[in-house]
C-alpha positions as CSV (number, residue, x, y, z in Angstrom):
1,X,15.0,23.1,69.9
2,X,12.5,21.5,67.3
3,X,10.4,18.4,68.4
4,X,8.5,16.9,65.3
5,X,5.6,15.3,66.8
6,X,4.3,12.2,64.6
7,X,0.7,10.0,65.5
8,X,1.6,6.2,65.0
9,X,-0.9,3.2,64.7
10,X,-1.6,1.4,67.9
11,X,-2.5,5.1,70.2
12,X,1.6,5.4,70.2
13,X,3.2,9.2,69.9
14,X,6.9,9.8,68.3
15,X,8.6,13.0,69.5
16,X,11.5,13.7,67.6
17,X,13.7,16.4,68.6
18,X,16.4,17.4,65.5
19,X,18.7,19.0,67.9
20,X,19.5,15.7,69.5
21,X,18.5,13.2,67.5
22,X,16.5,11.3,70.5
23,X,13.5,9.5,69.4
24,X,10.7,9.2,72.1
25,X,7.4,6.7,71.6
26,X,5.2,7.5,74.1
27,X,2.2,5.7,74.8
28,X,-1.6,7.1,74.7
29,X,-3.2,4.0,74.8
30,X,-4.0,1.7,77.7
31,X,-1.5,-0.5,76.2
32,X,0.3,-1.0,72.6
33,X,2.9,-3.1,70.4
34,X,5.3,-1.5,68.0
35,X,8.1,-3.0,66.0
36,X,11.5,-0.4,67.5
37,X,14.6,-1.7,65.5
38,X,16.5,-0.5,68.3
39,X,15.4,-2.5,70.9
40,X,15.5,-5.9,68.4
41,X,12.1,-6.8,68.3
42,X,8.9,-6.1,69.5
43,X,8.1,-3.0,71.9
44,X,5.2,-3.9,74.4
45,X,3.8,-0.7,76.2
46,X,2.1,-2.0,79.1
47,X,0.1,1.1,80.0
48,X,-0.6,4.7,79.3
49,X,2.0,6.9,79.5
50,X,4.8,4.0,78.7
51,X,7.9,5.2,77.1
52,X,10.8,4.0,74.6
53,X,13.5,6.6,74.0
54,X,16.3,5.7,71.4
55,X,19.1,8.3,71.7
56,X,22.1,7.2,69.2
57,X,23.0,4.0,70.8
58,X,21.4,4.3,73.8
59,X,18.4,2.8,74.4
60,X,15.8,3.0,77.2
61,X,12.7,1.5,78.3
62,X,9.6,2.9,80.8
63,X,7.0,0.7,81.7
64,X,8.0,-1.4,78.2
65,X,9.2,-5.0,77.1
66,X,10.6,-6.2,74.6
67,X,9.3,-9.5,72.7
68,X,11.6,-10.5,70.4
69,X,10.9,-13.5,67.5
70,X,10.5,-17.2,69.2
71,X,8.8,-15.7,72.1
72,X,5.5,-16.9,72.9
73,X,3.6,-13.5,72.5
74,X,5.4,-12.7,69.6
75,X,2.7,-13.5,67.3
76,X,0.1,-12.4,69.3
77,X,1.9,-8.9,69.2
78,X,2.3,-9.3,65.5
79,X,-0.8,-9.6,64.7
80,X,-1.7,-6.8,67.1
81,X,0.4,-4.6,65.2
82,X,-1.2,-5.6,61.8
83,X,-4.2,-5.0,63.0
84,X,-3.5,-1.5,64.1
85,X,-1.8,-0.2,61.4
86,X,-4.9,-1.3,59.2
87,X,-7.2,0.8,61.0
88,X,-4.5,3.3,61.1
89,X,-4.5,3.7,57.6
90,X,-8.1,3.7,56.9
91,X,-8.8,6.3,59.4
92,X,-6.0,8.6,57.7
93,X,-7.5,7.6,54.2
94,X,-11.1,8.0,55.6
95,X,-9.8,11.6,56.8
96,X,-8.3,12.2,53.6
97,X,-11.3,11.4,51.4
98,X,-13.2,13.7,53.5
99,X,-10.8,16.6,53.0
100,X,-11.4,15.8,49.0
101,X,-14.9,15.9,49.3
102,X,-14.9,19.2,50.6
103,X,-12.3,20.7,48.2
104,X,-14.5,19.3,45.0
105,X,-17.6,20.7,46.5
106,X,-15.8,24.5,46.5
107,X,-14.9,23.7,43.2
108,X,-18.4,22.7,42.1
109,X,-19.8,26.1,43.7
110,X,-17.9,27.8,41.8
């Protein structure tokens, strides 16, 4: 069995396992939103160590909700999730930079 473990923005965790095909978000935050297509909308993780497995068609939910467009937390969750794949991204480019920094300054010594 192979899991292919992936970091997310918002503190969320994928597990994939190739043998399967199931797809596992878990939670490492106190609580998270991420857009699941599966579920139709908006996956809220209300607290550390939530869980949203997709498996083929089967979908399942632990200590989750869905909010799905023309709820009244749907924006709010939106904007959430904006927000956290913006400092996603700068911490990976922030990381990134770093790692270039170091590679030009072997080059430079040598």
């Amino acid at each position: 069995m192979t899991v292919t473990v992936t970091r997310k923005p918002g503190g969320i965790t994928q597990l994939f396992n190739t043998e399967t095909g199931r797809v596992t978000y878990k939670c490492k935050a106190e609580s998270a939103y991420m857009q699941i297509e599966a579920f139709g909308g908006i996956v809220q993780f209300n607290q550390k160590g939530a869980i949203a497995t997709v498996t083929g068609h089967i979908t399942s939910l632990e200590s989750c909700d869905v909010i799905k467009k023309g709820h009244s937390k749907y924006e709010e969750a939106l904007s959430a999730i904006i927000l956290a794949h913006k400092e996603f991204a700068q911490n990976v480019s922030n990381s990134y930079q770093k790692e270039i920094k170091e590679l030009e300054n072997k080059l430079s010594g040598l």
